[in-house]
C-alpha positions as a Markdown table, in Angstrom:
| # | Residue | x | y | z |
|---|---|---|---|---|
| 1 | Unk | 48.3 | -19.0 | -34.0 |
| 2 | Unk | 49.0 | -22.9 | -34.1 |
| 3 | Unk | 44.9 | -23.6 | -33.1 |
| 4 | Unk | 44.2 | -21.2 | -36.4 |
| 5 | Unk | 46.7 | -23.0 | -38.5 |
| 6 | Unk | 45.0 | -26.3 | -37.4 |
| 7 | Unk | 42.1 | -24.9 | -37.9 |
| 8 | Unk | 42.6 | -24.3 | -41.6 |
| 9 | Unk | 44.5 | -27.6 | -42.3 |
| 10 | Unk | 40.8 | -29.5 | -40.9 |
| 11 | Unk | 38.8 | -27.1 | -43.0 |
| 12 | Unk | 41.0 | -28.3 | -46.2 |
| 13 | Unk | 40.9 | -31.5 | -45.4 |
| 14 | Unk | 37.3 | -31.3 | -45.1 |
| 15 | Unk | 36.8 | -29.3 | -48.1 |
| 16 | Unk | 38.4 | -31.9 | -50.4 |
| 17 | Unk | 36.6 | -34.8 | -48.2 |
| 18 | Unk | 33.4 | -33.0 | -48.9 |
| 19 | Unk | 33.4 | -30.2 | -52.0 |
| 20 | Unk | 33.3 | -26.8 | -51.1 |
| 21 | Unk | 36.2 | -24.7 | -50.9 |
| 22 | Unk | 38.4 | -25.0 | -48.3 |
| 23 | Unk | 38.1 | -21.0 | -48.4 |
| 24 | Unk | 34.1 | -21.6 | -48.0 |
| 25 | Unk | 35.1 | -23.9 | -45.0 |
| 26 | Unk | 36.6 | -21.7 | -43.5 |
| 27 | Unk | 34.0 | -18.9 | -43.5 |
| 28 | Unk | 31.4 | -21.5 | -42.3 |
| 29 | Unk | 33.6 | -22.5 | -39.3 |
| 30 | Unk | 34.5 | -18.5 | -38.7 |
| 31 | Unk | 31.0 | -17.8 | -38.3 |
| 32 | Unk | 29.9 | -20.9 | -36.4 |
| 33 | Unk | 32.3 | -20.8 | -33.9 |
| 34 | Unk | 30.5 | -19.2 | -30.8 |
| 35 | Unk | 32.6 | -15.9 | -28.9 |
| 36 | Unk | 32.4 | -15.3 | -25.2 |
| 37 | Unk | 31.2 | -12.1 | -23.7 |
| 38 | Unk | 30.4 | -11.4 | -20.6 |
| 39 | Unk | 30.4 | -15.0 | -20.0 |
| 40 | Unk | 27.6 | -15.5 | -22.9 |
| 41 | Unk | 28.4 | -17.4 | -26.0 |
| 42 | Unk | 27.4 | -15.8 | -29.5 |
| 43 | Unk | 28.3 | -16.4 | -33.2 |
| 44 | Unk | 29.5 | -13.9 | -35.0 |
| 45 | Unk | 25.9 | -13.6 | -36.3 |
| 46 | Unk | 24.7 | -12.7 | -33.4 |
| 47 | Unk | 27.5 | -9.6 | -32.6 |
| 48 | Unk | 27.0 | -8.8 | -35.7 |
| 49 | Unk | 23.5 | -8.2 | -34.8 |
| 50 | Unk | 24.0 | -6.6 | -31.9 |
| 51 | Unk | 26.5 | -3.8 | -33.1 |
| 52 | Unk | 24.1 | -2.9 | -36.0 |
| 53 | Unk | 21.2 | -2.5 | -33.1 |
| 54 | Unk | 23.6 | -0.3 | -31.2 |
| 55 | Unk | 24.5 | 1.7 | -33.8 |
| 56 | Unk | 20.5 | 2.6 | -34.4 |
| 57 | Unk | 20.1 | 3.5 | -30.9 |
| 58 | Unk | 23.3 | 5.6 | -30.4 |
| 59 | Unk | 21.8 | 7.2 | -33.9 |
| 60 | Unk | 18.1 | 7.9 | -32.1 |
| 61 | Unk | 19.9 | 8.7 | -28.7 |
| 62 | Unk | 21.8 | 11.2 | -30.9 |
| 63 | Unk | 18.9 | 12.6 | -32.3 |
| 64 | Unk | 16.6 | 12.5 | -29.0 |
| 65 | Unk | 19.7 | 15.1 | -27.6 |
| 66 | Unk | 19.6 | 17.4 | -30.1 |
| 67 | Unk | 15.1 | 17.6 | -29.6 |
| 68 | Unk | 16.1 | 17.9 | -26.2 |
| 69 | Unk | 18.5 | 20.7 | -26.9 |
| 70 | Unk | 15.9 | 22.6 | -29.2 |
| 71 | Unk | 13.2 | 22.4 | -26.7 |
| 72 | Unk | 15.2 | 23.7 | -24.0 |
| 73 | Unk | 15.8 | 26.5 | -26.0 |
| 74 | Unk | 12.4 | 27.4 | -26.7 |
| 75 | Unk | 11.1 | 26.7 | -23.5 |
| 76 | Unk | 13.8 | 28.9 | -21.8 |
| 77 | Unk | 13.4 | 31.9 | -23.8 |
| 78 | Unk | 9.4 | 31.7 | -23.1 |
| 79 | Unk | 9.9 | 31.7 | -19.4 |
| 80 | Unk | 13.1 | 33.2 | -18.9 |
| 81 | Unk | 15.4 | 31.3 | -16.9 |
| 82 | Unk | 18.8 | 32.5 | -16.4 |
| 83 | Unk | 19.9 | 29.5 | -15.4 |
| 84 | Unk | 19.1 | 27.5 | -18.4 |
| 85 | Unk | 20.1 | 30.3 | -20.8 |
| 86 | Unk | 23.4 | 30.1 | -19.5 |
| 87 | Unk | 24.1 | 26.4 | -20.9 |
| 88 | Unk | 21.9 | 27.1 | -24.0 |
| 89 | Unk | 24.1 | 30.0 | -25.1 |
């Protein structure tokens, strides 16, 4: 809490030192700072990015299960197997 409060203070002080908001700083130095994961840096742009491509796959995976569902019904009832038809039902 004290590094964020710092933080702020130095984005003030730079603010009035060089124009923009302090508010404005502080979104710059937000997003610029990197984030460790999985002992890989990334800005905030960059999770950002990566969460919106994960949500498209999980969306297509989604949708690639539910194909996979209907074809497994169709495909079961034209040959008949028990098996199958058990899950389907």
């Amino acid at each position: 809490m004290k590094k964020r409060k710092n933080d702020f203070l130095n984005c003030r002080n730079r603010a009035e030192e060089f124009g923009p908001s302090k508010y404005s700083m502080a979104i710059w130095v937000k997003q610029a700072i990197p984030i460790i994961i999985k002992g890989q840096s990334k800005t905030l742009k960059d999770v950002k990015q990566l969460e919106k491509g994960l949500a498209i796959l999980e969306e297509k995976n989604a949708i690639l299960k539910r194909a996979a569902i209907l074809l497994a019904k169709k495909y079961s009832v034209m040959w008949d197997f028990p098996l199958v038809n058990q899950f389907l039902t």
